[in-house]
Residue, then its C-alpha position, 0 to 999 in steps of 0.5 A: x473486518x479489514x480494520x481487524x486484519x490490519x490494526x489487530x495487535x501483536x502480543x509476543x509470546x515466549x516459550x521456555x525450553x528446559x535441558x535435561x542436564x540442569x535446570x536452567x531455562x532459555x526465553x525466545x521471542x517468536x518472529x514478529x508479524x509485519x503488515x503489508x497493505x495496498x489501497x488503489x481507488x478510483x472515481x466512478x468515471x475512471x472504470x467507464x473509460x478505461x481499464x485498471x490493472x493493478x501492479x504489486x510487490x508481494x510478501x515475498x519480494x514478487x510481483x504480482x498483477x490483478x485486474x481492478x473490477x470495483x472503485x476499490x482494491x485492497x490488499x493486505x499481506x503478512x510477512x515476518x521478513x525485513x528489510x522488504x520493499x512494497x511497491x503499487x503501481x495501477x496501470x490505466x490503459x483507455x477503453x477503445x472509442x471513449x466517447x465525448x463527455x464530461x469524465x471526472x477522473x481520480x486514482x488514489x494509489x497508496x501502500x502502507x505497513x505496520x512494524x515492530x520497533x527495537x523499543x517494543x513500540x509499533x510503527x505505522x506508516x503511509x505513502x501514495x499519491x494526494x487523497x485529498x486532490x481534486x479530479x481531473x476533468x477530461x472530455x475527450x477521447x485525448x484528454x482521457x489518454x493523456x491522464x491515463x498515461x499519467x498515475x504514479x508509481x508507489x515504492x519504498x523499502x523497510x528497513x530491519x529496524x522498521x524504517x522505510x525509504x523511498x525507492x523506485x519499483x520497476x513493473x515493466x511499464x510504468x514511468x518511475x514518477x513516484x507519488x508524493x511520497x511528503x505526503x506520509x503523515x496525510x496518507x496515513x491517516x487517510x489510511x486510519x480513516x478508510x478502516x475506521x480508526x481515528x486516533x491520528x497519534x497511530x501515525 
């Protein structure tokens, strides 16, 4: 289902309007749809020790929170605006008397679009932190606080023509460290695989 919501294709339709005076006919395209989509995962230990919201920039430019109940948060949203800015931000605030233990903590916080191109083609891109990095151990009440107080901030802006930019995205609480943003083309087809697509040339 989430494969369909973001991948499905686009097929621009045109539409012919006739005037009464002559018979002369005018073509115009309907906006085209961009897909804005959010993934915030984390470890199973994360959820024992500590409290995920999620901060996020909606498809109009709002920013909006929801609290994280599962490993996994998704989110994708429609809008036929550009330029538009995405930002994903997973505000992790430690559980009260978090006990000694041996804790294996991981978030992947990423953000993506799909937009159409001036050449008729499609781009598809990915940003966010390193799926593929190792988690941090942690046993003690401190440790956890510390890497709590560590996960990275997602923003860029998309252009008009399709292209985006790394920015900064304030939620009011975050440190403004963006995740690796270098990162794009790994991201991206962690993003292909998480929805079951795997032609790495999407990217």
């Amino acid at each position: 289902m989430l494969a369909a919501i973001l991948f499905c294709g686009y097929t621009v339709t045109w539409l012919s309007a006739c005037s009464s005076d002559n018979d002369d006919k005018t073509e115009t395209p309907q906006e085209q749809t961009v897909k804005m989509f959010y993934v915030v995962e984390v470890s199973d230990d994360v959820l024992k020790v500590a409290d995920v919201e999620v901060n996020y920039v909606d498809q109009t430019g709002a920013k909006q929170k929801e609290v994280m109940t599962s490993k996994k948060w998704i989110k994708a949203l429609d809008t036929k605006t550009l330029p538009l800015t995405e930002g994903l931000w997973a505000k992790i605030t430690p559980k009260s008397a978090v006990a000694s233990g041996n804790y294996q903590l991981k978030v992947i916080t990423a953000a993506g679009y799909e937009a159409p191109l001036a050449n008729g083609k499609k781009i598809f891109d990915g940003y966010g932190s390193d799926p593929e990095a190792a988690p941090t151990a942690a046993q003690t009440a401190e440790e956890v606080a510390a890497w709590c107080a560590k996960s990275p901030t997602v923003g860029f802006t998309v252009s008009k023509e399709g292209y985006a930019k790394k920015t900064s995205v304030d939620f009011g609480g975050n440190d403004g460290e963006n995740a690796d943003n270098g990162l794009a083309t790994s991201i991206c087809r962690w993003f292909l695989e998480f929805v079951g697509d795997d032609n790495p040339d999407d990217c």
